[in-house]
C-alpha positions in Angstrom: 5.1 -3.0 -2.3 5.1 0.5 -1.2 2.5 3.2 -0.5 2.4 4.4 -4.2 1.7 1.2 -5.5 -0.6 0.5 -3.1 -2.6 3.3 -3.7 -2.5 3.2 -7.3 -3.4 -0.8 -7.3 -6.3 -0.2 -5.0 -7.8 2.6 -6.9 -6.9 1.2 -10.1 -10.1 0.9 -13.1 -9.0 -2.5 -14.5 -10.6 -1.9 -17.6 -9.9 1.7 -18.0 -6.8 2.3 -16.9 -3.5 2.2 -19.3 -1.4 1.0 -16.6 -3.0 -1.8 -16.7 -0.8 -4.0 -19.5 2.4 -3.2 -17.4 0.3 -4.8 -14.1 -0.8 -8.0 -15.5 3.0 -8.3 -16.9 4.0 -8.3 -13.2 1.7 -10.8 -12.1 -1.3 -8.3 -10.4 -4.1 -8.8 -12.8 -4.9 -11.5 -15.7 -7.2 -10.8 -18.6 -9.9 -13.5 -19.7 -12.2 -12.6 -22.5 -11.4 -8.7 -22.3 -12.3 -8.8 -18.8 -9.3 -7.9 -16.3 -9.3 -9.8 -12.5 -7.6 -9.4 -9.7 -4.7 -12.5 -9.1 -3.8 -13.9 -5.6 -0.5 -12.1 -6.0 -1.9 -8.6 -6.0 -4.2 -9.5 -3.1 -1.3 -11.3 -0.7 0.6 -8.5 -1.3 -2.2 -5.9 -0.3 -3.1 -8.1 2.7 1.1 -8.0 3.3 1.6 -4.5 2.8 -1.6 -3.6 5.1 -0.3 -6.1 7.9 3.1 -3.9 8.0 1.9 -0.5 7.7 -1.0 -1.2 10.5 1.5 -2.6 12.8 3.5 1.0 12.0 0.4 2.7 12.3 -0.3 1.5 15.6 2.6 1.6 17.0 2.5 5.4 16.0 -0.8 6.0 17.5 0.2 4.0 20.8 3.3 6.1 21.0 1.3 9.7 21.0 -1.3 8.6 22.5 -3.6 9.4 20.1 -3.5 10.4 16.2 -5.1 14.3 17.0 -1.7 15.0 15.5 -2.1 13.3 12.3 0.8 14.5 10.7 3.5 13.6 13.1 1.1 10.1 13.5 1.8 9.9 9.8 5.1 10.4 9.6 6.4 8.4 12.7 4.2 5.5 10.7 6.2 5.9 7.5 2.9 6.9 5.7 2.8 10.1 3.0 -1.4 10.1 1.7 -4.3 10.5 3.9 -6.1 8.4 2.1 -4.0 5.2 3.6 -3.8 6.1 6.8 -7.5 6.6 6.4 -7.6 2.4 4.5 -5.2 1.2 7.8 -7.0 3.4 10.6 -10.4 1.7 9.7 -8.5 -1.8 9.5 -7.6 -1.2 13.5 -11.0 -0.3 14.2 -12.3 -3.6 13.0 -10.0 -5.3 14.5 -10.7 -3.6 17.5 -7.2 -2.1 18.7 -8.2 1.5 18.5 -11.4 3.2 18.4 -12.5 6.9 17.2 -13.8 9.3 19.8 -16.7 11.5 19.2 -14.1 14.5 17.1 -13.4 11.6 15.4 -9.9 10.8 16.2 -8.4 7.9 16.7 -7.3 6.4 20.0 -5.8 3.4 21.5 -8.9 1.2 22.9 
C-alpha cells in the first residue's frame, strides 16, 4: 500500500463514495444488505503500512533531532501529505517514543 491509498482508504465514505465498487473488487470492503464494511485485508494492510512508515518516521525525527523542520522530517520519512505524518506522529506519541513540546513539535522522548 502506499501513501495515496492510504489516505484515500482511510478517509474514504463507504457508502458515498464511487470508488467504492473498484475497493470491494480488491478485497478492502464487502457489501451486505447495501451496507459497505471494512474486511481484515484493508485493516492488516493499514496496521502494515502504519508499522513501516512510523518506523520511517522515527527514524527521521531521531535523525534531526526533532521534526521543527517538518519538511525535511517529511521527506527523509518518505512521506508527501501532512495529514499522515500528522495519523503516524500521534501513533508515536501513544506509543510513547516521542512526545510534543509546548510549540507543539515533536521530539524524541
Amino acid at each position: 500500500m502506499d501513501e495515496e491509498l492510504f489516505r484515500h482508504l482511510i478517509f474514504l465514505e463507504a457508502n458515498n463514495s464511487s470508488d467504492i465498487e473498484e475497493f470491494i473488487k480488491l478485497g478492502y470492503f464487502i457489501r451486505c444488505d447495501d451496507t459497505v464494511y471494512r474486511t481484515e485485508k484493508l485493516e492488516e494492510d493499514i496496521k502494515e503500512f502504519v508499522e513501516l512508515k512510523k518506523e520511517e518516521l522515527f527514524a527521521a525525527i531521531k535523525k534531526l533531532g526533532s521534526a521543527r523542520e517538518i519538511n525535511r522530517v517529511m521527506e527523509l520519512a518518505g512521506i508527501q501529505q501532512f495529514i499522515t505524518f500528522s495519523i503516524l506522529a500521534d501513533e508515536l506519541v501513544r506509543e510513547g517514543r516521542i512526545i510534543k513540546d509546548k510549540e507543539n513539535i515533536c521530539v524524541i522522548r
